[in-house]
C-alpha positions in Angstrom: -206.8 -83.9 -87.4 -208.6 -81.8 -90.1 -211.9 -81.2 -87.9 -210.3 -79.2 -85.8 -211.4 -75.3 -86.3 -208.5 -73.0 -85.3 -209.7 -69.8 -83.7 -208.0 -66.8 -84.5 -207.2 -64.3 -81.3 -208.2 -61.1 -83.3 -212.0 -62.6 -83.3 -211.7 -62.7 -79.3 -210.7 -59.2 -78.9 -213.7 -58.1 -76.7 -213.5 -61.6 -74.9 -211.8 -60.9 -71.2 -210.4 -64.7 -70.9 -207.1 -65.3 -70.9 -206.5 -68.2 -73.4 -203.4 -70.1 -75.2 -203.6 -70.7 -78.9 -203.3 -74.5 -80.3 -202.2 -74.0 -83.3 -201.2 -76.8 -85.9 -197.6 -77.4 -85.1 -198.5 -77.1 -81.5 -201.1 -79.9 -81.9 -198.6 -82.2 -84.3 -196.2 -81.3 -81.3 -198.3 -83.0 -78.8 -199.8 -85.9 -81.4 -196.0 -87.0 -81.6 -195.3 -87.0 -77.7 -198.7 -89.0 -77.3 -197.3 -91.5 -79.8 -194.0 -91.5 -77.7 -194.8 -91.7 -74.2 -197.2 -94.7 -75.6 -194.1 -96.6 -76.3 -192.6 -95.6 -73.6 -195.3 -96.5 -71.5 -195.5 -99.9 -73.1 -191.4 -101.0 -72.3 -192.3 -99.3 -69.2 -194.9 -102.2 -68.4 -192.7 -105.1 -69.8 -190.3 -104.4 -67.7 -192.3 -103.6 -64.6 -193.5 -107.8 -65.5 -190.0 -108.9 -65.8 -189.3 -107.4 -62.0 -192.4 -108.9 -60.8 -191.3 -112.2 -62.6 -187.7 -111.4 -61.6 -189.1 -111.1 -58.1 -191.0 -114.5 -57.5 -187.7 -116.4 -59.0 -185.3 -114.7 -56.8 -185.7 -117.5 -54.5 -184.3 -120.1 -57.2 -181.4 -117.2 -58.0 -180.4 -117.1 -54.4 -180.4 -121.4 -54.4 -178.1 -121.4 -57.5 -175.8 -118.4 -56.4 -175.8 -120.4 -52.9 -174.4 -123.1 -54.4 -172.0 -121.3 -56.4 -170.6 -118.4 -54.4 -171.1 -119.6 -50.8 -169.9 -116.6 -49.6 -171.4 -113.9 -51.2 -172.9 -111.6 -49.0 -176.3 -111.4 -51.1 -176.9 -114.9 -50.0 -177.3 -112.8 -46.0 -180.7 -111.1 -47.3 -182.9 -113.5 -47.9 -185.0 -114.0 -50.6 -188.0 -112.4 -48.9 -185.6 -109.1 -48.5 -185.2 -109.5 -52.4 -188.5 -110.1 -53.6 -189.5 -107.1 -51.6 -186.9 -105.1 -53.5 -187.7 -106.6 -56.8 -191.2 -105.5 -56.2 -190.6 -102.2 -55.1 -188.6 -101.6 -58.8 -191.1 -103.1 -60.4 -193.8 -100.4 -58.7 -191.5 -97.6 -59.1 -191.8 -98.4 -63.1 -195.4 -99.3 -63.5 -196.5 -95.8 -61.6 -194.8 -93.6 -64.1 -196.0 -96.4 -67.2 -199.3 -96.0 -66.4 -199.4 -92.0 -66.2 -197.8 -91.8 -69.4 -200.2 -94.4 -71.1 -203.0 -92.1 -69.9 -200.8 -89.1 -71.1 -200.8 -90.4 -74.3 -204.5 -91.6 -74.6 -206.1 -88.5 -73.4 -203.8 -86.3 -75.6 -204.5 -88.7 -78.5 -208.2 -87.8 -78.0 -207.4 -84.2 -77.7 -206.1 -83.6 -80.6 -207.6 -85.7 -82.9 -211.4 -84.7 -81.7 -210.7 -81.3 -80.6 -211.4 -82.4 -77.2 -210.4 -79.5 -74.3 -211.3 -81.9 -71.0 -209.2 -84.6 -72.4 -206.5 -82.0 -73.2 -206.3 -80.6 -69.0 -206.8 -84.5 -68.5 -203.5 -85.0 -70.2 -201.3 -81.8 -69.1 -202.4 -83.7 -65.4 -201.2 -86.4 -66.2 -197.5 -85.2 -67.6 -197.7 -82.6 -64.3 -198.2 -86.2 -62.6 -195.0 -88.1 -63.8 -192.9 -84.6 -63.5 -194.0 -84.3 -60.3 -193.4 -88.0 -59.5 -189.9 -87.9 -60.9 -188.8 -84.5 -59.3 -190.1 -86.2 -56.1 -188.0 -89.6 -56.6 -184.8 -87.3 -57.6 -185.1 -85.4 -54.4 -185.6 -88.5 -52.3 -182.4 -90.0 -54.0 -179.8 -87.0 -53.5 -180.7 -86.9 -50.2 -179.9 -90.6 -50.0 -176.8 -89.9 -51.4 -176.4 -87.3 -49.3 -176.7 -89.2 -46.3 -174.5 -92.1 -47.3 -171.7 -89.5 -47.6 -172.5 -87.9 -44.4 -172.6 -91.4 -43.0 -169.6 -92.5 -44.5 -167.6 -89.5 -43.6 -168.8 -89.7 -40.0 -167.9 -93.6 -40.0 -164.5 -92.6 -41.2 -163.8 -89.9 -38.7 -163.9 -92.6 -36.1 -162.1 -95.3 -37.7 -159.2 -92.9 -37.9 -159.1 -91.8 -34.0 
């Protein structure tokens, strides 16, 4: 981190470009996230394996709990229903893993080489899992929202 040259606004005072200073603490700021979101990234891919593993065994689950719990209304899916679901969960956590590995490896490379394309590349990427999440949230409350709507409805008529 010491080959970085820090330029100081006053020597861009004729300069019509609108710019943001990195300054030392902002680049130990973003060194610290990259170390983070690379852990983070890395549980994120061990558990998107156990779903995918969870989801080829849920056949053999299904067996056992069918011979345990004949009645339990899991057993009225289907494995194939289950794997399905297994594997969505495991793509809904490998999506968000992967664009905070690269989060972390571009802005790794930033700010150790003083590199500004692997800097955007970065800020993309955390705009990427924001965006992915906000997205997911919004699909979710209006889930919920639905459900209530339905169950509301459902109830109006079981009471008439």
């Amino acid at each position: 981190m010491d080959n970085f040259e820090e330029i100081k606004p006053e020597l861009q005072e004729d300069a019509e470009v609108d710019a943001l200073w990195i300054t030392e603490d902002i680049r130990s700021y973003i060194y610290d996230a990259a170390k983070w979101t690379r852990f983070l990234s890395i549980v994120g891919f061990v558990l998107t394996a156990m779903f995918v593993m969870s989801a080829f065994s849920v056949g053999a689950m299904l067996s056992t709990l069918g011979t345990t719990m004949p009645g339990n209304p899991m057993l009225k899916l289907g494995s194939t229903v289950w794997t399905v679901i297994y594997l969505l969960f495991a793509l809904l956590q490998f999506y968000p893993s992967l664009l905070l590995y690269k989060f972390s490896k571009s802005a790794t490379q930033a700010v150790l080489f003083a590199d500004q394309p692997s800097l955007g590349e970065a800020m993309g990427k955390l705009k990427s899992f924001f965006k992915f999440w906000g997205i997911l949230t919004i699909v979710i409350i209006a889930l919920y929202i639905l459900m209530i709507v339905v169950f509301v409805a459902s109830g109006g008529q079981a009471a008439a």
